[in-house]
C-alpha positions in Angstrom: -15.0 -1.0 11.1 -15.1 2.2 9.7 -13.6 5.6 11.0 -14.5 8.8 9.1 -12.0 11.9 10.2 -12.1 15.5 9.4 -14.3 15.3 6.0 -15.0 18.0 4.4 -17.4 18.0 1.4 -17.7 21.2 -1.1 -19.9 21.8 -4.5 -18.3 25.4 -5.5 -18.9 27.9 -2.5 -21.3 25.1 -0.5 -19.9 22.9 2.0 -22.4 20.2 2.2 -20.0 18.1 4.8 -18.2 20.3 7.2 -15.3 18.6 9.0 -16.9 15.4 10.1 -15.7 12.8 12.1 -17.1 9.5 12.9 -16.7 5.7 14.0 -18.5 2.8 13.5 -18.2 0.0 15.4 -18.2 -3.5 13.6 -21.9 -5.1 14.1 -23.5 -1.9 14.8 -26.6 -0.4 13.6 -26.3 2.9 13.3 -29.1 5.4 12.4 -27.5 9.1 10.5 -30.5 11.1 10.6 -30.9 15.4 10.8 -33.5 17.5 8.1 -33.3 17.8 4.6 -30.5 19.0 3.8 -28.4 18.2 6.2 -25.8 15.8 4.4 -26.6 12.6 4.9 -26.6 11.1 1.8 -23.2 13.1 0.3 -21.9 11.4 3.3 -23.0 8.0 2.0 -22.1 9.2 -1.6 -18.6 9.9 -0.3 -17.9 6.5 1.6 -19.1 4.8 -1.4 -16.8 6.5 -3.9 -19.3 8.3 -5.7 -17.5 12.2 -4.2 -14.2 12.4 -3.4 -14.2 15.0 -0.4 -11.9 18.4 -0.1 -10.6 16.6 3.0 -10.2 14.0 5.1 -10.0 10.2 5.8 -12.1 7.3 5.5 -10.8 4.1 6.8 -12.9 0.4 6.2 -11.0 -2.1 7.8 -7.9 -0.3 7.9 -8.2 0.4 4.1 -8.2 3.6 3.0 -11.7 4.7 0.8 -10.9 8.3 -0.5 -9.7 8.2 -4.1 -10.8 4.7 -4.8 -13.4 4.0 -7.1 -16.9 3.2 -6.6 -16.1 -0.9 -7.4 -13.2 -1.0 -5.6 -14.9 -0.1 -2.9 -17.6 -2.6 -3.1 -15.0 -5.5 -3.7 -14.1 -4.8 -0.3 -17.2 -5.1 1.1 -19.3 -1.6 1.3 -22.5 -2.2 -0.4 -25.6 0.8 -0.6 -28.9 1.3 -1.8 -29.9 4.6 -3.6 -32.8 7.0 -1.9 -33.5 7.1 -5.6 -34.4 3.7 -6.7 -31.6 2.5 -9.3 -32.9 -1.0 -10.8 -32.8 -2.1 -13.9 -36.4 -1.9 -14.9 -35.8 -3.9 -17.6 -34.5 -6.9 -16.1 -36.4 -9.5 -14.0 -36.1 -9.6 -10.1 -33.6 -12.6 -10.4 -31.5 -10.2 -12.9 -31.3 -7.7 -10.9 -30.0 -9.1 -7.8 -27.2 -11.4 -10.3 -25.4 -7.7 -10.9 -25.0 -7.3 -7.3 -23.1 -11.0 -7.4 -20.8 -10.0 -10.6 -17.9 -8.6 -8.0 -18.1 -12.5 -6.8 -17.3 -14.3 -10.4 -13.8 -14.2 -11.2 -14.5 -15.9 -14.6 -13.4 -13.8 -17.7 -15.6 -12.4 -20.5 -13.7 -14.8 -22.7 -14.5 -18.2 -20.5 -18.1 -17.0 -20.1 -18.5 -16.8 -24.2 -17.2 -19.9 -24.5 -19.0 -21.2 -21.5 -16.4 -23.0 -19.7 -17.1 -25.6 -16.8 -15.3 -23.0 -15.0 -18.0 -20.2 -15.6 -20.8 -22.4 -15.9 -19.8 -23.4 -12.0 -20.3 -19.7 -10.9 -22.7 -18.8 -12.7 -25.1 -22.0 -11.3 -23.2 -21.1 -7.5 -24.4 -16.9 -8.3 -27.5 -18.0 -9.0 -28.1 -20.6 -6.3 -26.8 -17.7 -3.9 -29.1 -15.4 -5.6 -32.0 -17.3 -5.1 -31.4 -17.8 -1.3 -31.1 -13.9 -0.8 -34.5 -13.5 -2.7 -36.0 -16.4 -0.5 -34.9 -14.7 2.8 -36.5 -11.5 1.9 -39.7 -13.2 0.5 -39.1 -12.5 -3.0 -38.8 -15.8 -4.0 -42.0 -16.2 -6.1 -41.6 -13.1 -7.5 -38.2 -13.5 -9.2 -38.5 -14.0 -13.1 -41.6 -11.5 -12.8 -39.9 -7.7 -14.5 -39.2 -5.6 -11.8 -41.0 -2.4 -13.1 -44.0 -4.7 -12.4 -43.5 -4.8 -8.7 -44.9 -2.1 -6.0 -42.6 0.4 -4.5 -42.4 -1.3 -1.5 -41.1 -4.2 -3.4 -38.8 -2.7 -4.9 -37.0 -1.7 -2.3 -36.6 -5.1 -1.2 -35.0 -6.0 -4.8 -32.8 -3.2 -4.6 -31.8 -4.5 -0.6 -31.6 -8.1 -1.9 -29.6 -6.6 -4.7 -26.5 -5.0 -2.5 -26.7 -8.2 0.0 -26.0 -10.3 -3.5 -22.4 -8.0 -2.7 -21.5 -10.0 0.3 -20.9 -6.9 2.4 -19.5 -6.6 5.7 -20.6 -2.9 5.7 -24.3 -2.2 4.3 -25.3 1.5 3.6 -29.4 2.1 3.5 -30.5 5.7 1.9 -34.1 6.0 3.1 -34.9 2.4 2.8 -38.5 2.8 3.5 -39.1 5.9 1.9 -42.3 6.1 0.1 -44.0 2.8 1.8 -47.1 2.5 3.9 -47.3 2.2 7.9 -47.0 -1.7 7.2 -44.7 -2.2 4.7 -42.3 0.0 7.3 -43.3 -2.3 9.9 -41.7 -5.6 7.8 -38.8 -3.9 6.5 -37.7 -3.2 9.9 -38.6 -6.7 11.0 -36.7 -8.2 7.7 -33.7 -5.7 8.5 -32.7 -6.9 12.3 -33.1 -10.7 10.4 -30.5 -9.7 8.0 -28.1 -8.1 10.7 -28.3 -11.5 12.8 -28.3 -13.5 9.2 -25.4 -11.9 8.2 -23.7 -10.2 10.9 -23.8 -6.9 9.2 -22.7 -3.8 10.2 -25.6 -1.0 9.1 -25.6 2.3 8.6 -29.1 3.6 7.7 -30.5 7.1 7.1 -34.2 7.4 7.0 -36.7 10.2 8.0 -39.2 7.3 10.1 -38.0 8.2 13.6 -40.1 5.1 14.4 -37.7 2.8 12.2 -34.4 4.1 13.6 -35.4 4.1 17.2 -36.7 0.5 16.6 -33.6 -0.9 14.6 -30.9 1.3 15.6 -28.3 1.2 18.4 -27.4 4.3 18.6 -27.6 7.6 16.2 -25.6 10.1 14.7 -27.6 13.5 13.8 -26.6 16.2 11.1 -27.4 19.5 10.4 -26.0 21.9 8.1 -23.1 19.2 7.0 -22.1 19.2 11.1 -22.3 16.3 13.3 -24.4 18.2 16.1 -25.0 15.0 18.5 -24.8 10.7 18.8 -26.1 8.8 21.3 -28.7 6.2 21.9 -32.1 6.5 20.5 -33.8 7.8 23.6 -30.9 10.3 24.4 -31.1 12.0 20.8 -35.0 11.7 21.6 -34.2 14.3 24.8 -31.3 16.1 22.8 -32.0 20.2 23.0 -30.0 21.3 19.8 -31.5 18.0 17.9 -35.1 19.1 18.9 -34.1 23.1 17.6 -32.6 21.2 14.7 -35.7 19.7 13.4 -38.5 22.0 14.9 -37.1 25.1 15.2 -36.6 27.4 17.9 -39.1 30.1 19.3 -37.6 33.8 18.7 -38.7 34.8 22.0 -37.5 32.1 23.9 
């Protein structure tokens, strides 16, 4: 599904991505972890049309991603969530996750002032498809409440509910579960391998919780200093030498 090749990422005299290549097979959950620093998220920044690298290839579905733009992109089915939470604050939970569907209505600006049958139609099919996503991930009572009024945890699910209101086939997660307690991890990764078999995504997630990406992941992809340095399954990147130097260290003497 999507085939990364020989990507290389600069800001001035830093390469934050050095020539990295790397497939993902359609249905997979894969896990890009490595330290801070390492890349991760200008790699997500970079399929999502946010960077345009120095170098390279990406390829979704045979389309190629470098120089289009960020909704382009998403109108062909990548959708992300931020490490950084970006919801409107201002809106209510239902709002919020109606953005994510705008891609979907092909009604003009025109026909929705004048509310045509035509717009009215999608804007009651948006909502009715909004209101199934926020049931699914148990948000369904909370939905007119302002999102700045919900916990962090919450959130999070919003801003989920909010890039699977895209219809994606691909679905990029920056630290999902970042900032949440021992339990609120623990449903998220339950609610995440319901949405896979929902929605027969293919997930790419990057998250510090070793825990979560062994639990969810099929295999992972580690960085370190903008280089892929291993990929394998969760157990053999467990047992992997340079990954274990990568993130603890290694002992002068030894």
């Amino acid at each position: 599904m999507l085939q990364i090749a020989n990507v290389i990422v600069r800001f001035g005299g830093i390469v934050a991505v050095r020539d990295l290549s790397l497939k993902v097979q359609t249905g997979e959950v894969l896990g890009l972890i490595g330290p801070n620093g390492a890349g991760k998220s200008t790699v997500f920044n970079v399929i999502s049309g946010l960077y345009r690298p120095a170098a390279g290839s990406i390829r979704f579905r045979g389309n190629e991603l470098v120089r289009k733009k960020p909704h382009q992109i998403a109108a062909l089915g990548v959708a992300r969530t931020f490490q950084n939470l970006q919801l409107f604050r201002g809106l209510s939970v239902l709002e919020n996750v109606l953005v994510g569907r705008h891609l979907g209505i092909s009604a003009g600006l025109l026909a929705q002032a004048m509310n045509t049958r035509s717009a009215r139609a999608q804007d009651r099919q948006a909502r009715e498809e909004a209101d199934e996503i926020l049931a699914f991930v148990g948000l369904d009572t909370a939905k007119q409440f302002p999102v700045g009024q919900l916990s962090l945890g919450q959130q999070k699910i919003v801003e989920l509910a909010r890039a699977l209101a895209v219809a994606p086939k691909l679905l990029l997660l920056d630290e999902p579960v970042g900032g949440m307690n021992t339990q609120e991890k623990g449903q998220f990764g339950h609610l995440l391998r319901k949405i896979h078999r929902r929605w027969d995504l293919t997930v790419i997630v990057i998250d510090h919780d070793m825990s979560l990406v062994c639990d969810v992941c099929d295999r992972l992809a580690v960085m370190d200093f903008g280089e892929l340095i291993a990929q394998g399954t969760p157990e053999e990147i467990q047992h992997n030498e340079r990954v274990i130097v990568a993130y603890l260290g290694k002992d002068v003497d030894a």
